[in-house]
C-alpha positions as CSV (number, residue, x, y, z in Angstrom):
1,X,33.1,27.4,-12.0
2,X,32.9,23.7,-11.8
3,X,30.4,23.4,-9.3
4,X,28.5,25.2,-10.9
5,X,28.2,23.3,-13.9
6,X,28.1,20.1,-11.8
7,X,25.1,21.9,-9.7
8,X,23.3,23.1,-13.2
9,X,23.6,19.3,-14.1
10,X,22.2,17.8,-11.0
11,X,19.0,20.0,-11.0
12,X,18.4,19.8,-14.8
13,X,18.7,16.0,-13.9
14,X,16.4,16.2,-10.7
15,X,13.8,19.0,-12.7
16,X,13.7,16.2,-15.7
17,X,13.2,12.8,-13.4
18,X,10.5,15.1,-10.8
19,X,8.5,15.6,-14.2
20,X,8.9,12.2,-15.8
21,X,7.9,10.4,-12.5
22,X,4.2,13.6,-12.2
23,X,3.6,12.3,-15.8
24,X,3.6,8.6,-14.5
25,X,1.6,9.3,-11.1
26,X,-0.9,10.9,-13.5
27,X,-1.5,8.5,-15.7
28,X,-1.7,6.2,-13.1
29,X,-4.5,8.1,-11.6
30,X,-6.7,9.0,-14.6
31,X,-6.2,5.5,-15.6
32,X,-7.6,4.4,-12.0
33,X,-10.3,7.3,-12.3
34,X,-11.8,5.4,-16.0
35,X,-11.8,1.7,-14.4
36,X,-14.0,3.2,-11.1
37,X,-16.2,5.1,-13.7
38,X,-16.4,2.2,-15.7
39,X,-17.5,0.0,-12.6
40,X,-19.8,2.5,-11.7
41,X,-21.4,2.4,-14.9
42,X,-22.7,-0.9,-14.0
43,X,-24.1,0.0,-10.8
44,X,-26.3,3.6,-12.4
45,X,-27.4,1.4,-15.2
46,X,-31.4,1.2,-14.8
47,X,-31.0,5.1,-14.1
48,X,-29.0,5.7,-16.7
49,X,-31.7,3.9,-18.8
50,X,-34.1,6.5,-17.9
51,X,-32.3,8.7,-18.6
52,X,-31.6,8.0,-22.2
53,X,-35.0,7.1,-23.3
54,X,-36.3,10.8,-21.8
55,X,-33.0,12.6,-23.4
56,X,-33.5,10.6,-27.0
57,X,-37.4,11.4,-26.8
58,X,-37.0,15.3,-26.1
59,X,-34.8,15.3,-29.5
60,X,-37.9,14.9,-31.6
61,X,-36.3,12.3,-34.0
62,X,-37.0,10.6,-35.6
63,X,-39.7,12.6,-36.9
64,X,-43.6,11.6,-36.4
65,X,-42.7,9.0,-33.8
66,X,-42.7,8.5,-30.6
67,X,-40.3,7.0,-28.5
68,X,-42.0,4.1,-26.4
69,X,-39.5,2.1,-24.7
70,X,-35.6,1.9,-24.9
71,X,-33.8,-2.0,-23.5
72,X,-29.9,-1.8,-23.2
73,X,-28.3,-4.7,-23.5
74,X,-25.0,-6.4,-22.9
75,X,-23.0,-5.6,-25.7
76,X,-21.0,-2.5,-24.7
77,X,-17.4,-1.1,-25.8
78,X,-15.8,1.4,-23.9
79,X,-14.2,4.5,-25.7
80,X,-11.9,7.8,-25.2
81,X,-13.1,10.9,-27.0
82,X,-10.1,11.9,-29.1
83,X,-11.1,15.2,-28.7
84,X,-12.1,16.4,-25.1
85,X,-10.5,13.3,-23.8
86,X,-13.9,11.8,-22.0
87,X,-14.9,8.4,-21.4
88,X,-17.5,7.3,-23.6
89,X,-19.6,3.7,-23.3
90,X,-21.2,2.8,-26.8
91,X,-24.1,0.7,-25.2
92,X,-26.5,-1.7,-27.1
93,X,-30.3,-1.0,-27.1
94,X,-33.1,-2.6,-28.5
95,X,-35.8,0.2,-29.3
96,X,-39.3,0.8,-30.2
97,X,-41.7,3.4,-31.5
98,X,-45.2,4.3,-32.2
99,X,-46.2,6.4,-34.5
100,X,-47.4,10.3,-33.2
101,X,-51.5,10.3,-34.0
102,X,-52.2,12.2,-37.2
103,X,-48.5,12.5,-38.3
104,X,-47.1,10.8,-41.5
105,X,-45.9,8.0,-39.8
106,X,-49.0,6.8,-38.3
107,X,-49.9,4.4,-41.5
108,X,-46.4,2.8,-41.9
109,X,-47.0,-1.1,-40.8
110,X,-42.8,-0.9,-39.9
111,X,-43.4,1.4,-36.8
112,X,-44.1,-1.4,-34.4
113,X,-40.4,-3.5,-35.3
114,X,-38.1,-3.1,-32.8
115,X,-34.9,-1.9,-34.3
116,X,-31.2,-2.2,-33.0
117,X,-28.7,0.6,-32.4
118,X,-26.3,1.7,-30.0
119,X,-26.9,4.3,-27.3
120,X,-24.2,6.8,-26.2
121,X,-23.2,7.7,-22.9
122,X,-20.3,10.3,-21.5
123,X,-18.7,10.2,-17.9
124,X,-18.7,14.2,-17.5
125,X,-17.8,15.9,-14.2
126,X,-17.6,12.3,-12.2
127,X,-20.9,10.4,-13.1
128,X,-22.2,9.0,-16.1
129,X,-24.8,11.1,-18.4
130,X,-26.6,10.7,-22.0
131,X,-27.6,13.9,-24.3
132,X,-29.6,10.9,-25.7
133,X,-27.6,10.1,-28.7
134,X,-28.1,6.8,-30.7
135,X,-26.1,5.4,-33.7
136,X,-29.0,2.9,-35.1
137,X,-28.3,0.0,-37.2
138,X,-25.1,-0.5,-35.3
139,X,-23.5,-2.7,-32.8
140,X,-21.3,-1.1,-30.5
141,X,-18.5,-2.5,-32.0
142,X,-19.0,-1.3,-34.9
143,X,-20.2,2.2,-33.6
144,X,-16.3,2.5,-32.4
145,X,-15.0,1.4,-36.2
146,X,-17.4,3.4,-37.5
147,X,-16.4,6.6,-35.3
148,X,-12.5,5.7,-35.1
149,X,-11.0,9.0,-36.1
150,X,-13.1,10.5,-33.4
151,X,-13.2,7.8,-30.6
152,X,-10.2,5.3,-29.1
153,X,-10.9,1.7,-27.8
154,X,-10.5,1.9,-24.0
């Protein structure tokens, strides 16, 4: 009988450190997965700037303008969805519009400014993507307070 208590005690031992030490290997790697996908943001950056001005422009907002060009900047913070658990980069972008012809913006002198925001981007499925999102009026930074209970400072 005491071996088998002894034996129960080495393999709940064994079962608990062979699960502590998959939860650190994991981590590890996920870890080492967002610091390559953050590198590679870099590199798929004039791409990924396409990408958003065509995503942002299909939306149809803001209403009666048209999305003419789209500059992202330096200022970026890089963020975990709370929720799904992706990698998010709040990016800064310098943006401007022009008014559609014949629509109710096409009067308004402020159409021309360039305005500030923050563009959103999501590393889905191993490569970096945009739906086209945009917080305006916002610096990255700021997105991220502003979002907090939804997003995590990576």
């Amino acid at each position: 009988m005491p071996h088998v208590v002894i034996t129960i005690a080495i393999g709940t031992v064994l079962a608990l450190f062979a699960g502590w030490l998959w939860r650190r290997t994991r981590t590890a790697q996920q870890q080492a997965k967002r610091q390559l996908a953050i590198l590679q943001f870099d590199e798929f950056l004039d791409d990924l700037q396409i990408e958003f001005l065509a995503a942002a422009a299909a939306t149809g907002k803001p209403r009666g303008l048209r999305w003419k060009q789209c500059d992202l900047g330096e200022a970026r913070q890089f963020a975990r969805d709370l929720v799904n658990g992706e990698l998010i980069a709040l990016v800064g972008a310098t943006i401007s519009f022009e008014a559609l012809a014949g629509g109710d913006m096409e009067d308004v002198e402020a159409v021309g400014n360039l305005r500030f925001a923050t563009a959103i981007f999501v590393y889905r499925q191993g490569k970096w993507t945009t739906d086209g999102r945009v917080v305006f009026n916002l610096e990255p930074v700021q997105a991220l307070e502003r979002f907090q209970d939804r997003l995590a400072p990576w």
